[in-house]
N, C-alpha and C positions, 0 to 999 in steps of 0.2 A: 504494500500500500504506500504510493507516497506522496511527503508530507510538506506543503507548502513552507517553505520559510521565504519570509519578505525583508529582504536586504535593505543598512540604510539609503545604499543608493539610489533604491528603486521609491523612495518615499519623496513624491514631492513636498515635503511641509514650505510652507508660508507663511508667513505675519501678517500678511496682508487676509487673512480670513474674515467670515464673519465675526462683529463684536458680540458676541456671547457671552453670556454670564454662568448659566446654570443647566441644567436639565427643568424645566416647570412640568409637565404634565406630560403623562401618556395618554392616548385618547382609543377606546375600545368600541366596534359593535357588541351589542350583546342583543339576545334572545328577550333577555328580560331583565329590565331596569332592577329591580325589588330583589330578583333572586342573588342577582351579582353582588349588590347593595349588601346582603345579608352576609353574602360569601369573604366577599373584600372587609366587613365588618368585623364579624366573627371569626375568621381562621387568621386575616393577616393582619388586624387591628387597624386600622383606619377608618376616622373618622368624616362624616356627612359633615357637608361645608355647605355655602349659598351658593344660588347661581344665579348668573345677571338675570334681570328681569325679562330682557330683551330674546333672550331665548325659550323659545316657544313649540319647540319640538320635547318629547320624550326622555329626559335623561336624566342623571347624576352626576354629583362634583363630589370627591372626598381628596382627603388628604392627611397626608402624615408622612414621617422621616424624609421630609423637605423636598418631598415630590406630591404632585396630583395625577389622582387616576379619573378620568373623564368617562362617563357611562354613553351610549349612544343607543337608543333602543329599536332593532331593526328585527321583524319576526322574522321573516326569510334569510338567513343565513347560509349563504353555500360553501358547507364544510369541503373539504379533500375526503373525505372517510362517510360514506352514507351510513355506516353504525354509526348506535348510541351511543356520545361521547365517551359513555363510561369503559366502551371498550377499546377505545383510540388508544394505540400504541402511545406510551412515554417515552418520546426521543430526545434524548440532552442537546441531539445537533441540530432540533426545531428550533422555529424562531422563541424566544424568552423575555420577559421580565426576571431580573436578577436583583435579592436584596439581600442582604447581609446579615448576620445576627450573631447572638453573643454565645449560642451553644446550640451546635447541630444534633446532638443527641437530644437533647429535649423536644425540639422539631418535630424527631422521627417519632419519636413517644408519642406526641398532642398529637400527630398526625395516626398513627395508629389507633389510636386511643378515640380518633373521631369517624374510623372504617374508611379513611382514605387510603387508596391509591395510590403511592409512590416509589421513584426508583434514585438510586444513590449512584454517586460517581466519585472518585478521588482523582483529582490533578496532583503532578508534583513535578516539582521543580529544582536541582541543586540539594534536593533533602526538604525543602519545603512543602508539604501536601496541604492541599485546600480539599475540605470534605462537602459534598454538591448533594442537597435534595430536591428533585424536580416534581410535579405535580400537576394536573389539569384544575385550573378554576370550572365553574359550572356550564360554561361556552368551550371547553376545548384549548381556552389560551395558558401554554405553560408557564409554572412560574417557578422558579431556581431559589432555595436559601442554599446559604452557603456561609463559610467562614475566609470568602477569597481576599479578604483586606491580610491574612498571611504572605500572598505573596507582594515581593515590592512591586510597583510601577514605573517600568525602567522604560521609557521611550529610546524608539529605536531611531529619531531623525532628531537632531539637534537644530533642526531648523527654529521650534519657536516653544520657547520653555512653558510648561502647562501655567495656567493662568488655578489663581485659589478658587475655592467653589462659593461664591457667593448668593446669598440669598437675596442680595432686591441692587437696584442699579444705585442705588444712595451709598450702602457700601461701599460696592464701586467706587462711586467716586469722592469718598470720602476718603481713598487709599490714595486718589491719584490718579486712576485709573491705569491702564496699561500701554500708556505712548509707546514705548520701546518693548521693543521682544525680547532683546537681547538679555533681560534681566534673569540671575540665576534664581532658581527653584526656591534655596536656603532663604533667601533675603526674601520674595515673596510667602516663605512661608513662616517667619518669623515677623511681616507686616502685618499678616492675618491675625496671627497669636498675639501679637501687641492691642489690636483694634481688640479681637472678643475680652480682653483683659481690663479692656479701659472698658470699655459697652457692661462690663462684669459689676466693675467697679460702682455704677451709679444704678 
């Protein structure tokens, strides 16, 4: 079997990108607003938020661990798989939502423990192993915990050092914003920890 590796060379990076800030929201069809609602509620803990008024179609907003999950409510859904969701293969190499958490064994327990479904996977890396549990929501969309903040995040193109993850454009630009790319990781990531410190403070 073989196995892509993507050389720095082959990495166009640029500075000249979009100005981005964060990840804000994922946006889902679903079968049923209420069922997902309940699902996203109950198993992954997030909470029901407002939604502009101006939207006047079918849905939900929730949010937590500094993302939003968008509900879209569409009855006809055309699956890949004409089975019951429940018997859709769990494939880790499907497309995912991936979230993080503070113990995968307890995951698999509450997940057991609720007659779900799921399959496991271990990455590893140099001696680092990230332990992976994947699962269908009640549409079929997979969704990954995992302990992958184990391994580091080592970019392979030196072209434009990762910017911090900030939560609103005020932030931003209360740091300065990002003029220059050239700035190292350390010193962005020691502005960040200065800022939450002082924000801390009052």
């Amino acid at each position: 079997m073989a196995i892509m590796e993507i050389e720095e060379e082959e990495v166009m990076g640029s500075c000249r990108a979009l100005p981005l800030l964060s990840l804000n929201h994922v946006s889902l069809v679903v079968k049923s607003v209420r069922t997902s609602v309940r699902f996203y509620v109950d198993v992954l803990g997030f909470v029901v938020v407002k939604r502009p008024s101006s939207l006047d179609f079918l849905g939900a907003w929730l949010y937590n661990y500094g993302i939003g999950i968008h509900f879209l409510e569409k009855e006809s859904i055309d699956y890949q798989y004409q089975t019951s969701i429940e018997s859709r293969p769990i494939n880790p190499k499907d497309n995912h939502i991936s979230f993080q958490c503070t113990d995968v064994n307890l995951v698999k327990r509450r997940l057991k423990d609720m007659g779900m479904k799921y399959v496991t996977a271990v990455v590893e890396d140099e001696g680092i192993k990230v332990d992976q549990v994947f699962f269908h929501d009640p549409d079929g969309y997979m969704i990954e915990i995992c302990n992958c903040e184990n391994l580091p995040v080592l970019p392979i193109s030196t072209a434009c050092q990762f910017k911090p993850n900030f939560s609103s454009k005020n932030n931003y630009e209360k740091m300065g914003g990002m003029s220059k790319c050239g700035l190292v990781l350390e010193t962005i990531m020691m502005e960040s920890l200065t800022m939450e410190m002082i924000n801390f403070s009052f």
